[in-house]
N, C-alpha and C positions, 0 to 999 in steps of 0.2 A: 908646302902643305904641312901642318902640326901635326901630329902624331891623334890628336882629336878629332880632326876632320877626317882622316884617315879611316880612323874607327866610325864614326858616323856613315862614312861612305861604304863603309864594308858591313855595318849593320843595315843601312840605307837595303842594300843591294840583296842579302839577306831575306830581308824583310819580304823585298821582290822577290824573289825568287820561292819563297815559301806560297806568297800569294798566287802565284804564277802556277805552282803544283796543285794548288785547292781548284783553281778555274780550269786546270787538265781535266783534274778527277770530277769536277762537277759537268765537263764538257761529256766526260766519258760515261756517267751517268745517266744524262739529260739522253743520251745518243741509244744508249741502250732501252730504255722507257721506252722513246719515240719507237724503237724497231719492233718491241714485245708488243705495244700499243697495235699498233697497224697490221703485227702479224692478228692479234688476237680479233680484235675489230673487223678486218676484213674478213676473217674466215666464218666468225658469225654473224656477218652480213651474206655471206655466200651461203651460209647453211641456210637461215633462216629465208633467207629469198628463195629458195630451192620450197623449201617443207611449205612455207604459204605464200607460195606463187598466185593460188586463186583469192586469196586474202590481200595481197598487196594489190591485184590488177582487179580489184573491183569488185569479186566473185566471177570475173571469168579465166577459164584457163590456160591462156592464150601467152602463148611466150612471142613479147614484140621485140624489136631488133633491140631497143634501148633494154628490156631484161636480159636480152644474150650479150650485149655490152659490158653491163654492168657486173655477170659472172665472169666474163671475159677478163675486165678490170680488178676484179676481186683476186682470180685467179695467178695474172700476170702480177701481182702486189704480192703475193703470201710469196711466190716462185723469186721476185727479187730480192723479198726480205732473206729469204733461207739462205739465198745466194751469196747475200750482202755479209749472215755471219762465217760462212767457210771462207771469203775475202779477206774480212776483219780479220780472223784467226790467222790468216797467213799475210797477210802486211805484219802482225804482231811478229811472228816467228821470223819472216825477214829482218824486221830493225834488231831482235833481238839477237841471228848470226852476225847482224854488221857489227853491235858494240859487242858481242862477243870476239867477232874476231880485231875489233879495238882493245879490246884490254891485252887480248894473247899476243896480238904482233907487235903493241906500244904503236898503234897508227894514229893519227888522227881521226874523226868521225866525218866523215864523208854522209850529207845529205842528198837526196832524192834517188833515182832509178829504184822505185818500190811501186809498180803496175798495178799492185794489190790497193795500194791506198785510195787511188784515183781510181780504181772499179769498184770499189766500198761505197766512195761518196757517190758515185753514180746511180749503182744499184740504189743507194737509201731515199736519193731521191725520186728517183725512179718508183719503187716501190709507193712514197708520197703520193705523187703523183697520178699514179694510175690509183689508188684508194680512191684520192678526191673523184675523180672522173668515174670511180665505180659509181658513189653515193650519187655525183649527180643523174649519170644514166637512169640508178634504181628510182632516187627521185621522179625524172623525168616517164620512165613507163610508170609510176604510180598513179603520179598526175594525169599523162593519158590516156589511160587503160581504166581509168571512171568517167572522163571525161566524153567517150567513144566506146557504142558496143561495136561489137563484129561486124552487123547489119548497118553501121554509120547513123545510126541514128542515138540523141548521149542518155546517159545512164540516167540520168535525174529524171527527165521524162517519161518513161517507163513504168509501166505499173509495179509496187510493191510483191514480189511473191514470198517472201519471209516474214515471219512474225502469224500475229492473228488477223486476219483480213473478217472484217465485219460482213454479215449478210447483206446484200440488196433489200434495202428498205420496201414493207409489206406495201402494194396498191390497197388501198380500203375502195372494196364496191358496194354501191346503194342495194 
């Protein structure tokens, strides 16, 4: 091998390896967005389904399984985002005693036994997870909580009591 190729190979490699740091820090970016996202999201889907329960179900205010799903869901999501970052934090703090104690002993870097990394990825999915399933829940009691009153007979049908209701038209007699 020339002394050219040599350099080419090691700037080659270089080159990877810098691009390889940008798609860390862009993974680690993207990761944190998603968690802030889903914490935040969820929790003002949870609030706001709370404050107009009778606004979401039609004007009545009747909490059906699929509304107590959906807080259910809401809830179990913010609980594994939190969880997800005290994980995150300590998978970091583990890898950083291992090359710590690589630099101090001159060891080699031993990868994997870090419990925290693989309870991270879980919880975030997780967390995922039960969002979607919240939205659909609240979805689904929106949809049928107008579609159905109380008495089983559906909302459409039902005479108007809000707004201005017009008088019964005068009979004219001879």
């Amino acid at each position: 091998m020339t002394s050219q190729e040599t350099e080419l190979t090691e700037a080659y490699f270089e080159h990877l390896l810098k691009h390889r740091e940008a798609m860390v820090e862009l993974r680690s970016d993207q990761l944190t967005t998603l968690d802030k996202s889903i914490l935040s999201v969820s929790s003002g889907a949870l609030g706001i389904s709370i404050v107009f329960m009778d606004k979401i179900g039609g004007g009545s205010a009747g909490i059906s399984g699929y509304l107590l799903a959906s807080w259910v869901c809401f809830g179990a999501a913010i609980s594994a985002n939190i969880t997800s970052y005290f994980t995150g934090s300590a998978d970091a703090q583990r890898e950083i005693d291992k090359l710590d104690n690589c630099v101090i002993n001159s060891t080699p870097y031993q990868s994997g036994g870090n419990l925290f990394r693989g309870a991270t990825r879980l919880l975030n999915v997780a967390a995922l997870v039960l969002f979607i399933f919240g939205v659909i829940s609240l979805a689904v009691h929106a949809y049928t909580s107008t579609r159905t009153a109380f008495n089983g007979t559906t909302t459409n049908s039902q005479a108007r009591t809000t707004g201005n209701p017009q008088p019964p038209a005068a009979t004219s007699r001879p």
